[in-house]
GUDO-829798 format. One record per residue (C-alpha): residue in one letter; x, y, z. Coordinates in nm, 4 decimals, always signed. Layout:
<nodes>
NODE   code         px         py         pz
NODE      a          X          Y          Z
...
</nodes>
This chain:
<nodes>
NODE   code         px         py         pz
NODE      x   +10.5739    +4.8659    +8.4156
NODE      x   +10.8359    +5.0189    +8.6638
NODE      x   +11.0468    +4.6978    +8.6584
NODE      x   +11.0343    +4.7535    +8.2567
NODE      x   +11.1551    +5.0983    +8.2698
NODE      x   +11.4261    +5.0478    +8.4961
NODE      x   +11.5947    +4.7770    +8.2826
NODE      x   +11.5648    +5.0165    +8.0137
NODE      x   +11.7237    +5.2884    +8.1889
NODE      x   +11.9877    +5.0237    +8.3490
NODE      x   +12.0545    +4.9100    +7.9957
NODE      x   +12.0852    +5.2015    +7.8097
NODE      x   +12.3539    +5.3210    +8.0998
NODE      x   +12.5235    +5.0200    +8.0385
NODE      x   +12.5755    +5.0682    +7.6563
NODE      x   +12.6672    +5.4089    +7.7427
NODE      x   +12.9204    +5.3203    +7.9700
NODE      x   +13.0944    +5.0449    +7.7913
NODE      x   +13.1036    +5.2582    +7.4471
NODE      x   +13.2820    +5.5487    +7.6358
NODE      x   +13.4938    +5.2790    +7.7983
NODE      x   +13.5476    +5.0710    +7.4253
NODE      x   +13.6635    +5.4344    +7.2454
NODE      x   +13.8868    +5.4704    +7.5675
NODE      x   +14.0890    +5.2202    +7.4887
NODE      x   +14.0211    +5.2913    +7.1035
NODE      x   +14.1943    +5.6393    +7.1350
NODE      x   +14.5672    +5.5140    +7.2279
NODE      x   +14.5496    +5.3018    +6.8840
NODE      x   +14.3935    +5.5952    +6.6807
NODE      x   +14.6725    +5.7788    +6.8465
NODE      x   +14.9289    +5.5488    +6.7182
NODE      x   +14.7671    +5.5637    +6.3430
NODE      x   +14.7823    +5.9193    +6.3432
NODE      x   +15.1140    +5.9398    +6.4665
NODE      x   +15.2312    +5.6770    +6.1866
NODE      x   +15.1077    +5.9206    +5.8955
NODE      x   +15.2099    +6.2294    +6.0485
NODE      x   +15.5188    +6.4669    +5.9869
NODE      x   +15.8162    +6.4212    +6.1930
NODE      x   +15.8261    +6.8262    +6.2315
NODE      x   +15.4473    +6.8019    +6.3544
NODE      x   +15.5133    +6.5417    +6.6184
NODE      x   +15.8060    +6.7379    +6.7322
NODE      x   +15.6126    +7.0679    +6.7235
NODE      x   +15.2675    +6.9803    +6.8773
NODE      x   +15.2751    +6.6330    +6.9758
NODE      x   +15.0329    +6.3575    +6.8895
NODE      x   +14.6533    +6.4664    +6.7142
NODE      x   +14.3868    +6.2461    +6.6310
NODE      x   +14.4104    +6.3806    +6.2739
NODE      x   +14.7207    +6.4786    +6.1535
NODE      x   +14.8134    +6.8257    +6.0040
NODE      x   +15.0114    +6.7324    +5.7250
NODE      x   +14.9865    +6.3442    +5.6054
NODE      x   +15.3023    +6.1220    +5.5393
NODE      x   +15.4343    +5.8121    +5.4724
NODE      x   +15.7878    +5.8629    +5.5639
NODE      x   +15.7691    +5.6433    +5.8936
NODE      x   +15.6196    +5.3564    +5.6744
NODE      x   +15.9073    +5.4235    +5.3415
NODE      x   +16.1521    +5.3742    +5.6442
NODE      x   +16.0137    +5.0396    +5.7599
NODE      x   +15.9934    +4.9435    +5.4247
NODE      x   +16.2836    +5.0523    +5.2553
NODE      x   +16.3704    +4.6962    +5.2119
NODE      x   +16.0538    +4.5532    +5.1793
NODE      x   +16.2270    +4.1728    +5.0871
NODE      x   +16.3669    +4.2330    +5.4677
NODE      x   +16.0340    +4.2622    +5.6129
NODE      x   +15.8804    +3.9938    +5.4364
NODE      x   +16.0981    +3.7718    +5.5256
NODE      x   +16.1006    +3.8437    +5.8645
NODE      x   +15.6843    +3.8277    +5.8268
NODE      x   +15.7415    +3.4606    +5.6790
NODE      x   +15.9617    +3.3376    +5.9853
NODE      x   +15.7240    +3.5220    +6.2506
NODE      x   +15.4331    +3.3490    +6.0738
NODE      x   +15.6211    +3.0510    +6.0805
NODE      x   +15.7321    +3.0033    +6.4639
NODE      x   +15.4072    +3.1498    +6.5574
NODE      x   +15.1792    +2.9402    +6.3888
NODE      x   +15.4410    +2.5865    +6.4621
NODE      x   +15.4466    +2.6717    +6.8113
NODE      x   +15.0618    +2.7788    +6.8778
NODE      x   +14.9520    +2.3766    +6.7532
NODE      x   +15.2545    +2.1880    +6.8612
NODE      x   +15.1857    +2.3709    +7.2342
NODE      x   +14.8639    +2.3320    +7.2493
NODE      x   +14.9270    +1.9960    +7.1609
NODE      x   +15.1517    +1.9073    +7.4200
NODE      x   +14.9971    +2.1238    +7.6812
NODE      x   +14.6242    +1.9812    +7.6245
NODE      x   +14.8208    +1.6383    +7.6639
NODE      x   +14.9843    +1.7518    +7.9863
NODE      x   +14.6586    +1.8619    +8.1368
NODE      x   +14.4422    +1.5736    +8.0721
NODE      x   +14.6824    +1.3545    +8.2029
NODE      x   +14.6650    +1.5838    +8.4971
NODE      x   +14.3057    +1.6402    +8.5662
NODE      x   +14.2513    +1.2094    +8.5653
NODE      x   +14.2254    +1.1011    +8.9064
NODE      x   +14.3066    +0.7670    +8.8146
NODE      x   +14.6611    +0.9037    +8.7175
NODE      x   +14.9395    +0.7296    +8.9764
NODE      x   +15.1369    +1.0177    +8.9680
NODE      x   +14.9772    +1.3123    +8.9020
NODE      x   +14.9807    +1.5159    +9.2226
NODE      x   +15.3548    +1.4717    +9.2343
NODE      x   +15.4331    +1.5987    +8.8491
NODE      x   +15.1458    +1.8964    +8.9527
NODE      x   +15.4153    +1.9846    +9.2184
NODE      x   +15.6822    +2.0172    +9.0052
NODE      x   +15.5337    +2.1671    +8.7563
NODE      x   +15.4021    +2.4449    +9.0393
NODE      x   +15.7359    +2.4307    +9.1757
NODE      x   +15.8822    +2.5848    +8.8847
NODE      x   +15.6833    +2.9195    +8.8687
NODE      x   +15.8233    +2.9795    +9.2144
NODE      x   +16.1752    +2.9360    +9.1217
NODE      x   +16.3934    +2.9405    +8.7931
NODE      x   +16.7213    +2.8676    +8.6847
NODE      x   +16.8080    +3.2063    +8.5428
NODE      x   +16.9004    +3.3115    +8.2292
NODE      x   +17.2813    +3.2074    +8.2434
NODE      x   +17.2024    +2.8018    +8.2698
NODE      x   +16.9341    +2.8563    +7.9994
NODE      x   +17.1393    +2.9944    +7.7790
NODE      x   +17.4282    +2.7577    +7.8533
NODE      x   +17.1731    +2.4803    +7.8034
NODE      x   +17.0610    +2.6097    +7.4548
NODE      x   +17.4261    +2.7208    +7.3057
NODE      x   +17.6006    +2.4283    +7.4540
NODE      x   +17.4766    +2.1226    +7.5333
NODE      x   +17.1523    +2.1450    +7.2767
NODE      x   +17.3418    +2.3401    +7.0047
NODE      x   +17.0968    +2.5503    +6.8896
NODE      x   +17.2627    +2.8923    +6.8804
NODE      x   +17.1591    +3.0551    +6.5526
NODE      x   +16.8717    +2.7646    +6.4857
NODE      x   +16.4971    +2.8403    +6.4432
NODE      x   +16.4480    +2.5680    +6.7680
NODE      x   +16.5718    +2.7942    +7.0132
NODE      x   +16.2985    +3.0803    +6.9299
NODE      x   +16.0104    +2.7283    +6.9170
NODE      x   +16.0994    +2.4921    +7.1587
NODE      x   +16.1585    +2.6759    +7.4950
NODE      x   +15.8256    +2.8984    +7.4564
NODE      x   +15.6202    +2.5281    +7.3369
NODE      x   +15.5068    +2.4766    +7.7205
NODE      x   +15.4672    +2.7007    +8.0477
NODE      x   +15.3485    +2.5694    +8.3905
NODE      x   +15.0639    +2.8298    +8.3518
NODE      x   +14.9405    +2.7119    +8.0756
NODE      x   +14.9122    +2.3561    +8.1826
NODE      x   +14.7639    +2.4506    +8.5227
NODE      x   +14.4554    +2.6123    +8.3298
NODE      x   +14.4281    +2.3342    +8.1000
NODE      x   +14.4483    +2.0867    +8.3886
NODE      x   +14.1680    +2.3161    +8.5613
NODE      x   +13.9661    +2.3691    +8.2388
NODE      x   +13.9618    +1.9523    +8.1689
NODE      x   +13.8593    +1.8976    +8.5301
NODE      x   +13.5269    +2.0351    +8.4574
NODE      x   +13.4593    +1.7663    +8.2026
NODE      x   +13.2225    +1.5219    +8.3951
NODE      x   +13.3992    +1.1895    +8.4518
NODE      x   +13.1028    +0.9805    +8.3056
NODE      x   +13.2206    +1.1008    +7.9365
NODE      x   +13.5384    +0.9259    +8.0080
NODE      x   +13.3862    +0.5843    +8.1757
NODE      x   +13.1102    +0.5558    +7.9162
NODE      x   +13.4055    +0.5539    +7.6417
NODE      x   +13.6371    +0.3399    +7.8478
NODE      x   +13.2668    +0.0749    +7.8753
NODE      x   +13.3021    +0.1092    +7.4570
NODE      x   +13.6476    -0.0159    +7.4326
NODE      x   +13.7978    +0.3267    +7.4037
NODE      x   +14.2065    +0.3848    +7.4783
NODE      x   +14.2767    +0.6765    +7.6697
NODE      x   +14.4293    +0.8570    +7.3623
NODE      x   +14.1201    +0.8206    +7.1307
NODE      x   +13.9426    +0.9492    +7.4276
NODE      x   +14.1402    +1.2023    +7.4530
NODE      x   +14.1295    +1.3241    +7.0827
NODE      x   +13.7674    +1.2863    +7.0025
NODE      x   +13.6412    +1.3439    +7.3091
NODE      x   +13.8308    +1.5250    +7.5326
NODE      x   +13.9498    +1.7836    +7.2934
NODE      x   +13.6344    +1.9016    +7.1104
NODE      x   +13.4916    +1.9985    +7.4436
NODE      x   +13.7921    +2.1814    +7.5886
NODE      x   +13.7672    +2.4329    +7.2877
NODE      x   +13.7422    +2.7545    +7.5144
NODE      x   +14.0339    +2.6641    +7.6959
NODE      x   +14.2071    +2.5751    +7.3748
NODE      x   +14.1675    +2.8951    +7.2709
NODE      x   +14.2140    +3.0592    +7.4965
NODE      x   +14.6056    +2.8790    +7.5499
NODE      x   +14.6269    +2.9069    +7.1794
NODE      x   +14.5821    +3.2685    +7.1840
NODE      x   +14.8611    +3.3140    +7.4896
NODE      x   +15.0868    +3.0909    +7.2300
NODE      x   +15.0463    +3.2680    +6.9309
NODE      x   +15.1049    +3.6260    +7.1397
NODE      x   +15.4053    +3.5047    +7.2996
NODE      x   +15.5602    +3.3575    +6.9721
NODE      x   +15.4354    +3.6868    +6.7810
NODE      x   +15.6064    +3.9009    +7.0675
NODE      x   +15.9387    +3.7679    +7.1257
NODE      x   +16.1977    +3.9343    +7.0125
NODE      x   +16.4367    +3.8747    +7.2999
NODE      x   +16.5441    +3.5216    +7.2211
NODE      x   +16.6293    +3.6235    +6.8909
NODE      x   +16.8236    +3.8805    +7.0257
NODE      x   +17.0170    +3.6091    +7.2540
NODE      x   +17.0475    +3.3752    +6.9866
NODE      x   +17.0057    +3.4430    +6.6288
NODE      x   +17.3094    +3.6045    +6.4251
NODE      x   +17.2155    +3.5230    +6.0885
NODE      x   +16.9501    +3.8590    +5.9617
NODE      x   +16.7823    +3.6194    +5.7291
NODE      x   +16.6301    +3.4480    +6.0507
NODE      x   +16.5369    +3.7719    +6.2594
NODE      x   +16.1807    +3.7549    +6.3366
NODE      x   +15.9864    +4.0551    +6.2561
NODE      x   +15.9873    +4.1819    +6.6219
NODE      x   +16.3724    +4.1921    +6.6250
NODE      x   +16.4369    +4.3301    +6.3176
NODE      x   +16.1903    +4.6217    +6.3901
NODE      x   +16.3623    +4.6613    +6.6613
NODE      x   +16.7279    +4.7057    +6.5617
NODE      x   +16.5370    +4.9001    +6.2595
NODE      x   +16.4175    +5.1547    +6.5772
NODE      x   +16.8105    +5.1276    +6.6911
NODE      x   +17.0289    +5.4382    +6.5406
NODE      x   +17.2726    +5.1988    +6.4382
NODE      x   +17.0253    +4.9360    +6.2748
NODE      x   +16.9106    +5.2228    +6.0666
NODE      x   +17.2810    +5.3153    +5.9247
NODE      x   +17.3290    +4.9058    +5.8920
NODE      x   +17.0088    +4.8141    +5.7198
NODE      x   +17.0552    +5.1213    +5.4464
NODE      x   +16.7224    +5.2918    +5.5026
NODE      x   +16.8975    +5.6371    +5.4606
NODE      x   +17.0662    +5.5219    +5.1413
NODE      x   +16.7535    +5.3210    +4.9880
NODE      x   +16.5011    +5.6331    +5.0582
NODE      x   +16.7847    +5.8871    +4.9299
NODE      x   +17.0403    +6.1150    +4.9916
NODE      x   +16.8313    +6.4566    +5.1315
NODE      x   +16.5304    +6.1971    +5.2905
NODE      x   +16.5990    +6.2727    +5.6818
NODE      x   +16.4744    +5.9328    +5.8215
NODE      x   +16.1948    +5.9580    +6.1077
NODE      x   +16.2346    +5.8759    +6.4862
NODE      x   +15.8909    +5.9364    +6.6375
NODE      x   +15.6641    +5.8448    +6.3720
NODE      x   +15.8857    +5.5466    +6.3099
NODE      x   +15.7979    +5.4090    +6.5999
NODE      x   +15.4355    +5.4416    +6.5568
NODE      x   +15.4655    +5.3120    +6.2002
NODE      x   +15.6853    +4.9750    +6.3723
NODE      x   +15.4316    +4.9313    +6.6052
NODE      x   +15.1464    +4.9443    +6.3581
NODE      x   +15.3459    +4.7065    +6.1298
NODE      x   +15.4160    +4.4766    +6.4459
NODE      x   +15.0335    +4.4976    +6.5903
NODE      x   +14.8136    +4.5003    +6.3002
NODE      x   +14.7932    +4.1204    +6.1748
NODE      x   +14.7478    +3.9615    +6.5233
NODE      x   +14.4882    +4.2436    +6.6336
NODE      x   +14.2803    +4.1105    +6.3470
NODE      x   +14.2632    +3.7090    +6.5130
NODE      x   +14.1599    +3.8494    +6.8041
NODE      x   +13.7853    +3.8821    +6.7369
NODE      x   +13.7732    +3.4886    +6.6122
NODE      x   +13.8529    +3.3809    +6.9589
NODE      x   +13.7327    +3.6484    +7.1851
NODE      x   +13.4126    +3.4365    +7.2672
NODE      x   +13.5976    +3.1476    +7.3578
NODE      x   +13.8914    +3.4036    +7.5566
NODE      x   +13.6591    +3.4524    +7.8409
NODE      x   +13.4982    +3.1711    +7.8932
NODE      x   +13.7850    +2.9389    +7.9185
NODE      x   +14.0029    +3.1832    +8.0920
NODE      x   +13.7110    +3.1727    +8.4281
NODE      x   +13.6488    +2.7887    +8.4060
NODE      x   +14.0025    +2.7366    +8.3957
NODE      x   +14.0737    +2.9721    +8.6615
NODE      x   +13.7821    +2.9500    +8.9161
NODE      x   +13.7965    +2.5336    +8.8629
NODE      x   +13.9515    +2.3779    +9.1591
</nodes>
């Protein structure tokens, strides 16, 4: 009867405890909502609220003063992010089962040099000299997909993650006449779906994210991902240059604070909402892949 009370009293602390925790890190976002729908003069004046005194919009008629401009810039995020989340976990789930088979010749030296390159880099001079001149892709969609496709991290886990798979799936298939790349597909894959997801949700956030190798090497606006053209929108100068004062009109004053709640609202919202489908698989492939030896 004790031993019953106690876990009730350990469990209701528990809930309590993670719900103050969860509206912890709830309040920054509220924050940011607020601030998105809030007067410029009242953010000035007293700061952020959790309910603002006087609601607006002018932060969000600012961001979408050219609304073609934004969804355009949606369509190419969506694009690279969603090309470069299956084509990397494609290629990196390839990398790491050929890694974690013992039977591999040459795996522990192409583990080393795939290690060996999170300790050193070439900088970003040679990688952009590799990109702009040798590959040619200055201005092209490829230099915003293929550089981000693989990381040595990611294959490491996925190496880890596969290396939990007992070897007697992949004999028993190799006794039925399987090739390694059917085992690989219909056998390897459907049970390395927590690590899948989990390398497929570091893909899409890094694709969704970058805005810095657009900034390097995309001129033409048309192909400005959303993250870079929210940015230069932020930018003084982007605002003159994209013609949100002269698309809202001539007496609208346009926002700086609540702007840049409204960007990142505009920026955070859609991939907030994916991460709920793969939170169950987040955890569990992130500790097999990391406490696997």
């Amino acid at each position: 009867m004790r031993a019953e009370r106690s876990t009730i009293v350990f469990n209701i602390m528990g809930y309590i405890v993670i719900s103050v925790l969860a509206l912890l890190c709830l309040l920054p976002f509220w924050l940011i909502i607020s601030g998105s729908f809030s007067a410029e003069d009242d953010i000035i004046r007293d700061g952020f609220r959790l309910v603002p005194n006087h609601f607006s919009i002018d932060a969000y008629k600012a961001v979408f003063s050219n609304p073609m401009q934004i969804i355009q810039a949606y369509e190419v995020t969506v694009g690279l992010t969603l090309t470069g989340t299956i084509l990397g976990l494609f290629f990196t789930s390839m990398a790491g089962y050929v890694l974690s088979r013992k039977d591999f010749k040459y795996r522990d030296k192409l583990a080393f040099f795939i290690y060996f390159t999170t300790l050193f880099s070439g900088g970003l001079i040679p990688w952009y000299i590799l990109i702009v001149n040798y590959l040619d892709w200055k201005d092209s969609y490829l230099a915003l997909l293929v550089p981000a496709l693989m990381s040595a991290w990611n294959i490491i886990l996925m190496k880890n993650f596969m290396k939990s798979i007992p070897d007697s799936i992949v004999e028993s298939a190799k006794i039925d006449g399987a090739g390694e790349f059917t085992i690989y597909w219909k056998l390897i894959l459907p049970l390395s779906t927590p690590g899948l997801a989990t390398i497929g949700l570091f893909l899409g956030l890094s694709y969704w994210n970058d805005w810095f190798s657009a900034n390097v090497f995309i001129t033409t606006e048309s192909k400005y991902p959303l993250q870079f053209l929210l940015y230069k929108i932020l930018a003084s100068a982007a605002v003159l240059k994209t013609d949100i004062a002269g698309n809202l009109g001539a007496d609208f004053k346009a926002p700086a604070e609540t702007l840049k709640m409204a960007v990142a609202i505009v920026v955070t919202g859609p991939i907030i909402f994916l991460y709920p489908f793969v939170q169950r698989y987040f955890v569990k492939g992130l500790t097999i892949g990391a406490v696997k030896g």
